[in-house]
VOGULO-640489 format. One line per field, with one value per atom (N, C-alpha, C): residue number from 1; residue in three letters; atom name; x negated, y, z. Coordinates in steps of 0.02 Angstrom, whole numbers, plus 50000, padded with zeros to 5 digits. Layout:
N
seq c(NUM | ...) $
type c(Ala | ...) $
atom c(CA | ...) $
c1 c(X | ...) $
c2 c(Y | ...) $
c3 c(Z | ...) $
***
This chain:
130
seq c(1 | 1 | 1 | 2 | 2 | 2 | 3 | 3 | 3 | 4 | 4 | 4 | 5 | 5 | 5 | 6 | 6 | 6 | 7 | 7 | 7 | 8 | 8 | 8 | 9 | 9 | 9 | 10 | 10 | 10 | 11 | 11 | 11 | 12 | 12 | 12 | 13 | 13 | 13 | 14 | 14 | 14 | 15 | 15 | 15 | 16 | 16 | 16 | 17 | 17 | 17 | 18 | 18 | 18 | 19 | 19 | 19 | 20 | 20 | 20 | 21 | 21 | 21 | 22 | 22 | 22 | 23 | 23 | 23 | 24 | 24 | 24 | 25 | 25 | 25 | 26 | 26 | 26 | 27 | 27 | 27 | 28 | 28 | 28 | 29 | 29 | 29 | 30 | 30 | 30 | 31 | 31 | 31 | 32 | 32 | 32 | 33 | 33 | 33 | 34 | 34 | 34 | 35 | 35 | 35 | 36 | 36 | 36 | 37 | 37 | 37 | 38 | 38 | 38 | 39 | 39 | 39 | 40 | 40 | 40 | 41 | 41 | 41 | 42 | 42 | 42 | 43 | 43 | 43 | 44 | 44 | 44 | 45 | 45 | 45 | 46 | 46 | 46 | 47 | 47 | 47 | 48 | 48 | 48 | 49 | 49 | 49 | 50 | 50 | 50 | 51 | 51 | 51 | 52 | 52 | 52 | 53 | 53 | 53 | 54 | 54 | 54 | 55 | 55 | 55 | 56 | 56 | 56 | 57 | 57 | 57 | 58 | 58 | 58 | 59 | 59 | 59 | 60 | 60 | 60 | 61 | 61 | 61 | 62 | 62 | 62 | 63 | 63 | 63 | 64 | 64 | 64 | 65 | 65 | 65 | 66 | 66 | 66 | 67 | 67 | 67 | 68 | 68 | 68 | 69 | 69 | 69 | 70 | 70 | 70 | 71 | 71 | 71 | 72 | 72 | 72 | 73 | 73 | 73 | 74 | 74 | 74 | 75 | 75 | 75 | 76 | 76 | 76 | 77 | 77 | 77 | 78 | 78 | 78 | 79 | 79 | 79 | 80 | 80 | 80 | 81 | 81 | 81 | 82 | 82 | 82 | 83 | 83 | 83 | 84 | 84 | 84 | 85 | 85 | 85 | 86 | 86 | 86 | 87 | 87 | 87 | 88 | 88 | 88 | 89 | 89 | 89 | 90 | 90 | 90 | 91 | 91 | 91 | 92 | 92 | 92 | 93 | 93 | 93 | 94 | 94 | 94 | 95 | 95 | 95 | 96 | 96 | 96 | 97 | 97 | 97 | 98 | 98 | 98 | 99 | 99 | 99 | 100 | 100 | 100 | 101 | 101 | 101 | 102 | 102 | 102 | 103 | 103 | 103 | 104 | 104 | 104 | 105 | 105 | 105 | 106 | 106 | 106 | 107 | 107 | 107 | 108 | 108 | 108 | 109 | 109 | 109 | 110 | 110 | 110 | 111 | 111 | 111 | 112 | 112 | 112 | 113 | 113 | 113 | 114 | 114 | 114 | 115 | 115 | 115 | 116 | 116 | 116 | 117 | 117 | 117 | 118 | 118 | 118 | 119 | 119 | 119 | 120 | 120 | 120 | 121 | 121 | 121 | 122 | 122 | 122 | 123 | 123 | 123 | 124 | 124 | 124 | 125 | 125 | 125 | 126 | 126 | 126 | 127 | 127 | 127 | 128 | 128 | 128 | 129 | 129 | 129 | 130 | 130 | 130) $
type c(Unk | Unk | Unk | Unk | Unk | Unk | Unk | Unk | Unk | Unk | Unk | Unk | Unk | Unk | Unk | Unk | Unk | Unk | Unk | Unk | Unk | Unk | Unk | Unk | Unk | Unk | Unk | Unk | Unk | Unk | Unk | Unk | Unk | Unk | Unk | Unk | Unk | Unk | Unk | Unk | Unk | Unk | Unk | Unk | Unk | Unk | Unk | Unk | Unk | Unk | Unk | Unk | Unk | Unk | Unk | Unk | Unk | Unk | Unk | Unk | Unk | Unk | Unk | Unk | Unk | Unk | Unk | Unk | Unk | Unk | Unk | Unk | Unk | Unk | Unk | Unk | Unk | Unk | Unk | Unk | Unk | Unk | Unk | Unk | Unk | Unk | Unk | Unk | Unk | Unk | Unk | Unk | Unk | Unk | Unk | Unk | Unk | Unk | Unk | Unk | Unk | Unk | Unk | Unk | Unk | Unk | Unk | Unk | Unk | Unk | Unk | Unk | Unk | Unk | Unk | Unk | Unk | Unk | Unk | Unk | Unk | Unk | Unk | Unk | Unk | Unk | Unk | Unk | Unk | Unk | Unk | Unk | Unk | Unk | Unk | Unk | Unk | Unk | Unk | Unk | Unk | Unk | Unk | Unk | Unk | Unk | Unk | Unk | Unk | Unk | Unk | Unk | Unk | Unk | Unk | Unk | Unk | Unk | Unk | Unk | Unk | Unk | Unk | Unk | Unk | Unk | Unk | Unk | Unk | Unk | Unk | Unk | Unk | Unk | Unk | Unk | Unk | Unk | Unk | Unk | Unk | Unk | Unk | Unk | Unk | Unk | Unk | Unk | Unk | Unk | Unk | Unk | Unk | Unk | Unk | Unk | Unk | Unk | Unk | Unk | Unk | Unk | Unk | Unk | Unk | Unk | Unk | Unk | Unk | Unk | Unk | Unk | Unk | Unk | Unk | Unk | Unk | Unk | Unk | Unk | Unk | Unk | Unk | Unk | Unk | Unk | Unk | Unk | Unk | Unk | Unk | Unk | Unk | Unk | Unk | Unk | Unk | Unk | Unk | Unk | Unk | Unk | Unk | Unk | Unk | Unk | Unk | Unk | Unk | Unk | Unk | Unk | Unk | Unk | Unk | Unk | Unk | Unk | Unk | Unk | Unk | Unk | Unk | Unk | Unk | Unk | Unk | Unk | Unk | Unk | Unk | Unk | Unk | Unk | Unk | Unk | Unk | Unk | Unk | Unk | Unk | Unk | Unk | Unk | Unk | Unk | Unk | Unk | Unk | Unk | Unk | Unk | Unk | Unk | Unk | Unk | Unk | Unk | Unk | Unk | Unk | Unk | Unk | Unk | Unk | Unk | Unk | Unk | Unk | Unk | Unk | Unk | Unk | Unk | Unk | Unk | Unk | Unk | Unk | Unk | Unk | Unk | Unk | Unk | Unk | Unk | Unk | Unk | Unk | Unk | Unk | Unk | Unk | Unk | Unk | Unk | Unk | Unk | Unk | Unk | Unk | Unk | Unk | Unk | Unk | Unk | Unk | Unk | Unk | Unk | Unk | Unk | Unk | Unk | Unk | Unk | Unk | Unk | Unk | Unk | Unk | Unk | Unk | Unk | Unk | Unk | Unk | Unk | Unk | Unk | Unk | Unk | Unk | Unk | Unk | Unk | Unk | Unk | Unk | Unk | Unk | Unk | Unk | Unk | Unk | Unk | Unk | Unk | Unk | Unk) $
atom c(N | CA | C | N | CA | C | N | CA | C | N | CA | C | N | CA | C | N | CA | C | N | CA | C | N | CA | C | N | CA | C | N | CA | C | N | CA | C | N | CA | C | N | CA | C | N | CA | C | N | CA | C | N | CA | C | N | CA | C | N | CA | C | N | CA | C | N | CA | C | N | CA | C | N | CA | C | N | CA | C | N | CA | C | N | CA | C | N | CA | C | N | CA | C | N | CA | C | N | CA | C | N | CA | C | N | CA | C | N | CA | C | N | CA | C | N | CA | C | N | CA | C | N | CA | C | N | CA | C | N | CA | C | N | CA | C | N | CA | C | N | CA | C | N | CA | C | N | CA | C | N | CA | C | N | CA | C | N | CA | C | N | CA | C | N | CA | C | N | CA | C | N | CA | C | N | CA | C | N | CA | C | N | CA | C | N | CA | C | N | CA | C | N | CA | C | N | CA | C | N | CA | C | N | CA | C | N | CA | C | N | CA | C | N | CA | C | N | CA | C | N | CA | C | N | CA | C | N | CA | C | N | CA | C | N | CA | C | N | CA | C | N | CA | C | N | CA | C | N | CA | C | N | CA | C | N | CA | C | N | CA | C | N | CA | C | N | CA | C | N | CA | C | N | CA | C | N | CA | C | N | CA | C | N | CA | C | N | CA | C | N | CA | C | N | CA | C | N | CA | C | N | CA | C | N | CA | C | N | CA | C | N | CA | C | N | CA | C | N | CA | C | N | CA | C | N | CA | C | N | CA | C | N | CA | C | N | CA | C | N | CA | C | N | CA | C | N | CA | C | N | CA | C | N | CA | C | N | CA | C | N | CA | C | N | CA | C | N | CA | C | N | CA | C | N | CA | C | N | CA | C | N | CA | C | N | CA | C | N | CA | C | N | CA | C | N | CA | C | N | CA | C | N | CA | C | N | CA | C | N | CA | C | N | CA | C | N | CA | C | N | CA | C | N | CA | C | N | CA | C | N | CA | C | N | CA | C | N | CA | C | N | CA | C | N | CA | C | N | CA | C | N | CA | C) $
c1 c(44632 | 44606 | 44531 | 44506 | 44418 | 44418 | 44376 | 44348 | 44339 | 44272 | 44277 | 44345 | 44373 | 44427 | 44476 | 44483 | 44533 | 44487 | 44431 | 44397 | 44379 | 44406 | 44402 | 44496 | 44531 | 44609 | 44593 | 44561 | 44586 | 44553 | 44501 | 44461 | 44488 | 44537 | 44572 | 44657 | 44666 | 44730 | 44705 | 44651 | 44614 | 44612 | 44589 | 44587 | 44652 | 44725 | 44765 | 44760 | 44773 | 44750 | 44699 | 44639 | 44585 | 44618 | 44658 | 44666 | 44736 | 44781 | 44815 | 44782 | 44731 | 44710 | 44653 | 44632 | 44589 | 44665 | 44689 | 44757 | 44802 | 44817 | 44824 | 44771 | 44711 | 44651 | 44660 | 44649 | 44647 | 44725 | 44766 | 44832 | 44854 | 44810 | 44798 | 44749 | 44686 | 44626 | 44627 | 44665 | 44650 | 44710 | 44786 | 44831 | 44857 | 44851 | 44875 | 44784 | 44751 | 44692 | 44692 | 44717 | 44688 | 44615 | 44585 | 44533 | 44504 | 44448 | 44439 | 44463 | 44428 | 44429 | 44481 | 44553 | 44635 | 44653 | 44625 | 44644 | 44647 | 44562 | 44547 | 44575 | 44599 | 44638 | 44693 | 44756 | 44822 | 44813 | 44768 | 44755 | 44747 | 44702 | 44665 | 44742 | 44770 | 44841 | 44892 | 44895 | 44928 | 44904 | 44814 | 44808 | 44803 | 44794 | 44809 | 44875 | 44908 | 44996 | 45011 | 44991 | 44982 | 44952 | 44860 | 44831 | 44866 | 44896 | 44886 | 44972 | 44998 | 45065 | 45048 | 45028 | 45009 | 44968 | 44914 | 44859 | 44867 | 44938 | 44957 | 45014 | 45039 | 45082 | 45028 | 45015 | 44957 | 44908 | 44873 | 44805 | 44766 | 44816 | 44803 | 44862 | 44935 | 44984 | 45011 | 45006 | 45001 | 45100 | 45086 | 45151 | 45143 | 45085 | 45062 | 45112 | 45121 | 45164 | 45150 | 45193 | 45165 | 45155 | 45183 | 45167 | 45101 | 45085 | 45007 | 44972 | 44989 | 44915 | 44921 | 44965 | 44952 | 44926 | 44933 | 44893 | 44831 | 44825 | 44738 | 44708 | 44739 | 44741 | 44714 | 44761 | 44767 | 44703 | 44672 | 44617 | 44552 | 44560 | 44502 | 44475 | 44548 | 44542 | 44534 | 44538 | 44517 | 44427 | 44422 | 44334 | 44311 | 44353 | 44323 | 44361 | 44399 | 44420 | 44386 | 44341 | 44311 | 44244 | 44203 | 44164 | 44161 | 44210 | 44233 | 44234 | 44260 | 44296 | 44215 | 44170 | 44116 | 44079 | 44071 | 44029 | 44046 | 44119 | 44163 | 44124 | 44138 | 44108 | 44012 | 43991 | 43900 | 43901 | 43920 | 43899 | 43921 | 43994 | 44020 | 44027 | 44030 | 44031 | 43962 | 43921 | 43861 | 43816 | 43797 | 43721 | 43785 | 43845 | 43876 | 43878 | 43873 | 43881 | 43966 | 43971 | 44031 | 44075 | 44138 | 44197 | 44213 | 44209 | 44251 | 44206 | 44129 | 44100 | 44072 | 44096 | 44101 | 44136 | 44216 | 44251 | 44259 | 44220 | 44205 | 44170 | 44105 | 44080 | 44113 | 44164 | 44186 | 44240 | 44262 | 44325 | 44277 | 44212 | 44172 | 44165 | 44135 | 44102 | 44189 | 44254 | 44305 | 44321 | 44300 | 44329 | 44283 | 44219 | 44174 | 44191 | 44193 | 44219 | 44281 | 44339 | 44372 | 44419 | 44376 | 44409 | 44382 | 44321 | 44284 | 44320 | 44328 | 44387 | 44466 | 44512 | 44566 | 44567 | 44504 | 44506 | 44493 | 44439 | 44406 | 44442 | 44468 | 44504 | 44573 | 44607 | 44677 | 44700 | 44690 | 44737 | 44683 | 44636 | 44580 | 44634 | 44650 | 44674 | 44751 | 44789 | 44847 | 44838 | 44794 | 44793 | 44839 | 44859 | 44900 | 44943 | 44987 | 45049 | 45104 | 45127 | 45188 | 45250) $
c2 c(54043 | 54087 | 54097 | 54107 | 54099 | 54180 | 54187 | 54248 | 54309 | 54284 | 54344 | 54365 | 54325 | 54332 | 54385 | 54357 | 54395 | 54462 | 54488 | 54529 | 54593 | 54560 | 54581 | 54623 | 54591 | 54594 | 54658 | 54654 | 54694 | 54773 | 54771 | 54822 | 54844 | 54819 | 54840 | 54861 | 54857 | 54882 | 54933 | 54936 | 54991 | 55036 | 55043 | 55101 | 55161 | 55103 | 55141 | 55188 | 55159 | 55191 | 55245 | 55231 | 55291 | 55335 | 55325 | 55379 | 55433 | 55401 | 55417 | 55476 | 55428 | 55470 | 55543 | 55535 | 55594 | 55651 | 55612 | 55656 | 55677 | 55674 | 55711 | 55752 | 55734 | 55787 | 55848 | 55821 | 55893 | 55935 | 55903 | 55956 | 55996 | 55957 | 56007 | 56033 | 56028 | 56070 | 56131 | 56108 | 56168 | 56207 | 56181 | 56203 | 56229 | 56208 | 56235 | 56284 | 56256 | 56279 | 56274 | 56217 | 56183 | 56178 | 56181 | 56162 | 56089 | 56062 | 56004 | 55950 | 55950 | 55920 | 55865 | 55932 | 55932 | 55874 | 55919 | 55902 | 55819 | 55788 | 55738 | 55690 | 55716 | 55683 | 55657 | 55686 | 55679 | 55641 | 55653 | 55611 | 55541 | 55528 | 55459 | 55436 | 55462 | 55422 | 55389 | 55436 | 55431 | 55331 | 55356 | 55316 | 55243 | 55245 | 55193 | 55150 | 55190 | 55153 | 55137 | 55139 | 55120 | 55058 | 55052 | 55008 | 54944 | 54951 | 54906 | 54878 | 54915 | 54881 | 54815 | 54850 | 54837 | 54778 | 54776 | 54718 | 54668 | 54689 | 54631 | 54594 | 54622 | 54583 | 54549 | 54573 | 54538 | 54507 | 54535 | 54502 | 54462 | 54470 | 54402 | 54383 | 54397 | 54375 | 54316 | 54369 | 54335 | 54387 | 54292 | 54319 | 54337 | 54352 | 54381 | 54412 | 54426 | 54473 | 54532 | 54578 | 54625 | 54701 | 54725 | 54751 | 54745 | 54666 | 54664 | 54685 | 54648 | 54675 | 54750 | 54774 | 54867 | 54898 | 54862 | 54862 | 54851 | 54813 | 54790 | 54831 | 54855 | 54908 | 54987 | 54998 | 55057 | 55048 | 55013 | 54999 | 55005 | 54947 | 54985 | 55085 | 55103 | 55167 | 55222 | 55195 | 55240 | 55232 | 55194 | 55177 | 55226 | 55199 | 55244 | 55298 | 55342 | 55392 | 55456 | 55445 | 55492 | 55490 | 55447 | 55425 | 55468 | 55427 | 55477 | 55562 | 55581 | 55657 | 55674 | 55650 | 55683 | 55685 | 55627 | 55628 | 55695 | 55693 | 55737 | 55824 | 55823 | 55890 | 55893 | 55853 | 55843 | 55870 | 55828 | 55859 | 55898 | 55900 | 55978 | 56036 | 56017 | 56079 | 56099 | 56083 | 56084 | 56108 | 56048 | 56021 | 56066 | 56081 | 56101 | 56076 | 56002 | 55940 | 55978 | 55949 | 55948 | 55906 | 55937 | 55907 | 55831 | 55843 | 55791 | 55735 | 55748 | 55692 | 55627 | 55692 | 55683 | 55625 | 55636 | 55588 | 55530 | 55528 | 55485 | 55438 | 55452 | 55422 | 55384 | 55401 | 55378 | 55337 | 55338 | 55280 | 55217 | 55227 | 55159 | 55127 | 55186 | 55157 | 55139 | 55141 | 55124 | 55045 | 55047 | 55004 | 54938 | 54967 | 54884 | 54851 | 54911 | 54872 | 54880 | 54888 | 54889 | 54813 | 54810 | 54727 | 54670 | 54665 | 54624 | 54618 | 54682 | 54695 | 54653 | 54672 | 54642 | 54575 | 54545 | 54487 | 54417 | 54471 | 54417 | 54435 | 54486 | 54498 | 54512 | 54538 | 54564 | 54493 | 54476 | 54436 | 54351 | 54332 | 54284 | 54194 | 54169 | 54108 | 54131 | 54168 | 54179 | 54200 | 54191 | 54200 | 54164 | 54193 | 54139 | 54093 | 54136 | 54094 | 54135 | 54105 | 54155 | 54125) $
c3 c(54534 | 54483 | 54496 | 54439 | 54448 | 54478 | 54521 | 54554 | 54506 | 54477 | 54411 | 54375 | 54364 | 54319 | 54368 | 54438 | 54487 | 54494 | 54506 | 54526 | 54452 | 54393 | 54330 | 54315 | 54341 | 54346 | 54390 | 54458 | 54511 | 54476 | 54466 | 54421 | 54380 | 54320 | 54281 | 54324 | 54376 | 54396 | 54418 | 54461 | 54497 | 54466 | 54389 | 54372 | 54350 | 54340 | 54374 | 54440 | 54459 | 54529 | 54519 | 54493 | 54489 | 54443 | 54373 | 54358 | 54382 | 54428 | 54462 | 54511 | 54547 | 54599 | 54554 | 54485 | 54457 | 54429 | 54427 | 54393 | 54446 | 54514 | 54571 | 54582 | 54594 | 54613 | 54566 | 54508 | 54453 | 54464 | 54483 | 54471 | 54547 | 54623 | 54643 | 54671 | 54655 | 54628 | 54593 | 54532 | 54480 | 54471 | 54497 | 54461 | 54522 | 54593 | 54678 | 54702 | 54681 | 54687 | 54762 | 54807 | 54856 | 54875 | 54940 | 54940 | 54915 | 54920 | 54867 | 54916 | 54969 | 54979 | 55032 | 55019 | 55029 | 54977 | 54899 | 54848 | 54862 | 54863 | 54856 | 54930 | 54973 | 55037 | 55009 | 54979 | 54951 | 54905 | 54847 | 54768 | 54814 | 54861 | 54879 | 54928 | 54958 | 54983 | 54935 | 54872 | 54845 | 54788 | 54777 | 54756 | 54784 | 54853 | 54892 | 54886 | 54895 | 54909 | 54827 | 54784 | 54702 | 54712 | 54720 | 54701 | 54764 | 54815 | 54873 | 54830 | 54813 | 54806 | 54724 | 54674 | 54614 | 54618 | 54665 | 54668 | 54715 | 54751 | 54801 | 54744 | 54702 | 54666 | 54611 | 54584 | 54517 | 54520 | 54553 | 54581 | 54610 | 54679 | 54742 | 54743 | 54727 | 54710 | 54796 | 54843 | 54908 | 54941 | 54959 | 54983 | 55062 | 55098 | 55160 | 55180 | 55235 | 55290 | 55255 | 55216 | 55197 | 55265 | 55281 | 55354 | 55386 | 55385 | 55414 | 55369 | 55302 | 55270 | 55245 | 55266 | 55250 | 55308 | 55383 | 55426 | 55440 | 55399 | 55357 | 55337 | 55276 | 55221 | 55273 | 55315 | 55330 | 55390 | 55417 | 55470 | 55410 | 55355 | 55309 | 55296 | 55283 | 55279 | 55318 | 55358 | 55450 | 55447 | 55404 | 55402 | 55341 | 55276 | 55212 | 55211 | 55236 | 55229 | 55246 | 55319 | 55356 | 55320 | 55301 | 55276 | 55203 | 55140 | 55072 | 55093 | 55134 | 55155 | 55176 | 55208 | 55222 | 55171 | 55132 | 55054 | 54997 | 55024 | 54971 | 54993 | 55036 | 55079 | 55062 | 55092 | 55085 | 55021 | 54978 | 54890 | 54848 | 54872 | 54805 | 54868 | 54932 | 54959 | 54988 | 55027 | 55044 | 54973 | 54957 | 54894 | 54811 | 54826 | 54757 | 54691 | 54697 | 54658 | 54631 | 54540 | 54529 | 54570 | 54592 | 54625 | 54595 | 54518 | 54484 | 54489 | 54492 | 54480 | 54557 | 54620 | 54679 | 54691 | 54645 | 54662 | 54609 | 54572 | 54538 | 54578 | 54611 | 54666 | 54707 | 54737 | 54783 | 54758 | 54696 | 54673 | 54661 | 54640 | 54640 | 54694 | 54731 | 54813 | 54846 | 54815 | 54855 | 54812 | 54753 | 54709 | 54734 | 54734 | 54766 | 54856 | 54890 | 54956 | 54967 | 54938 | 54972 | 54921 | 54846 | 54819 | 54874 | 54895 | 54941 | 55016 | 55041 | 55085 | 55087 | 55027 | 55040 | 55010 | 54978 | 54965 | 55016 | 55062 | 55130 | 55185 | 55197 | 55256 | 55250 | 55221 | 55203 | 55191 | 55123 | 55091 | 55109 | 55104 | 55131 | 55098 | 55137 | 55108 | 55101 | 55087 | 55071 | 54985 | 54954 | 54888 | 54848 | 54780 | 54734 | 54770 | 54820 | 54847 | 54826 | 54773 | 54780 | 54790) $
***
């Protein structure tokens, strides 16, 4: 599959995922009235185990060890998690940036490295084996 085309696919599943993960944030943000940045901890797990299941079937369509590559998965996120959670804090809690647009930020900044991520390292020549 041409790159663009796979990287155009993954973007369009992703945003499942993103609106999964804006539609957890808002319900417990606004409706548990959680702190935000609780809120946005739970929304981003939740949206993980979505996009990793969804884009390993459709996308890279790899029949990989699945175990490792959620071990993959989950070593990426030990990197962007602490990272997102401090951004999340710096700007709507610190500087008092809207919450919503905070994490808007960070579904991009998750959506560009982390397709580059499970494409070169996760999934890498196990692509389109199914």
């Amino acid at each position: 599959m041409n790159e663009y085309l796979r990287f155009f696919k993954y973007t369009l599943l992703s945003a499942s995922a993103g609106l999964l993960e804006m539609g957890a944030f808002a319900l417990f943000n606004e409706l548990f009235h959680w702190h935000y940045w609780v809120s946005y901890f739970i929304a981003l797990v939740l949206s993980v185990i979505w996009n990793f299941t969804i884009n390993r079937k459709f996308t890279f369509k790899s029949t990989n060890n699945v175990p490792v590559a959620m071990l993959k998965v989950f070593g990426y996120y030990c990197v962007f998690t602490p990272v997102s959670l401090w951004l999340e804090n710096e700007l709507a809690g610190v500087l008092w940036w809207n919450e919503y647009l905070v994490t808007f930020i960070n579904l991009f900044f998750n959506l560009a490295t982390e397709y580059t991520f499970q494409r070169l390292v996760v999934y890498g020549k196990n692509v389109d084996q199914k």
